[in-house]
C-alpha positions, 0 to 999 in steps of 0.5 A: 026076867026075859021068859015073863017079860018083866023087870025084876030088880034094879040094884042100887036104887033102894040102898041110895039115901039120897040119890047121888047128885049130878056133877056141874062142873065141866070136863071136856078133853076134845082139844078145842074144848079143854079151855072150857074145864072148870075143874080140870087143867084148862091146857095141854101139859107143856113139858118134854118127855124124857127118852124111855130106852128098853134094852134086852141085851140077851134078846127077848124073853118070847117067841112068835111064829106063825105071825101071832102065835106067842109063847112065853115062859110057859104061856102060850096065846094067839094075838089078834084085833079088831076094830070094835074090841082092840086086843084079842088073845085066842086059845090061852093056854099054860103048860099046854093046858086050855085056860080060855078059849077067847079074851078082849077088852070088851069083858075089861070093867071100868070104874066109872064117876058114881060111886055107889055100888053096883054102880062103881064098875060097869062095862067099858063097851 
C-alpha cells in the first residue's frame, strides 16, 4: 500500500507446502560455457538447415507507406523500435476504429522456471 507505506500481501507464499527447491543442475548458453551443462545439450547443434523459400506470387497482402504505416487486411498500425523494448506498434487500429494507443513487448509474459502460481508468469523486462 503505497499511501501507508506498508506490504500487504506477498502471493504465493502462504499456498507453497513445501517451498519449491532450487534447481542444482547447471544451465549456461554463453558459447564458452555451454560444455558445462549438466542437463542440457553440452555442444552446439551440428546439423544444416534446410532453405526456407517464401513466395507471394501475387505480391503481399499489406501495405506501408509513409516509412512504417502499415495496413493490412482491415488493420492498420505504425511500426517502430527501440533499443530497450524491441517492437513497438503505435495507433492500432481496425476499421478505422482506435484498439491501443501503444504496444511492446515490454507488457509480453513469460513463463519462467517456478512453477507455482502466481509464479509461473511474470514479466520479460
Amino acid at each position: 500500500d503505497l499511501n501507508t507505506k506498508t506490504v500487504v500481501c506477498i502471493d504465493g507464499l502462504l499456498e507453497r507446502t513445501p517451498p519449491p527447491k532450487i534447481p542444482e543442475a547447471s544451465a549456461n548458453y554463453h558459447r564458452n560455457l555451454i560444455h558445462t551443462n549438466s542437463y542440457l545439450s553440452t555442444t552446439w547443434r551440428q546439423d544444416v538447415l534446410k532453405t526456407l523459400n517464401i513466395t507471394q506470387p501475387d505480391g503481399p497482402s499489406f501495405h506501408v507507406t509513409d516509412g512504417n504505416w502499415v495496413k493490412w487486411q482491415n488493420w492498420s498500425f505504425r511500426v517502430g523500435f527501440n533499443y530497450r523494448e524491441g517492437l513497438v506498434l503505435h495507433d492500432v487500429r481496425f476499421d478505422d476504429r482506435s484498439i491501443l494507443n501503444r504496444a511492446s513487448l515490454v507488457e509480453m509474459a513469460v513463463p519462467y522456471g517456478d512453477s507455482n502460481p502466481p509464479f509461473q508468469r511474470k514479466c520479460a523486462f
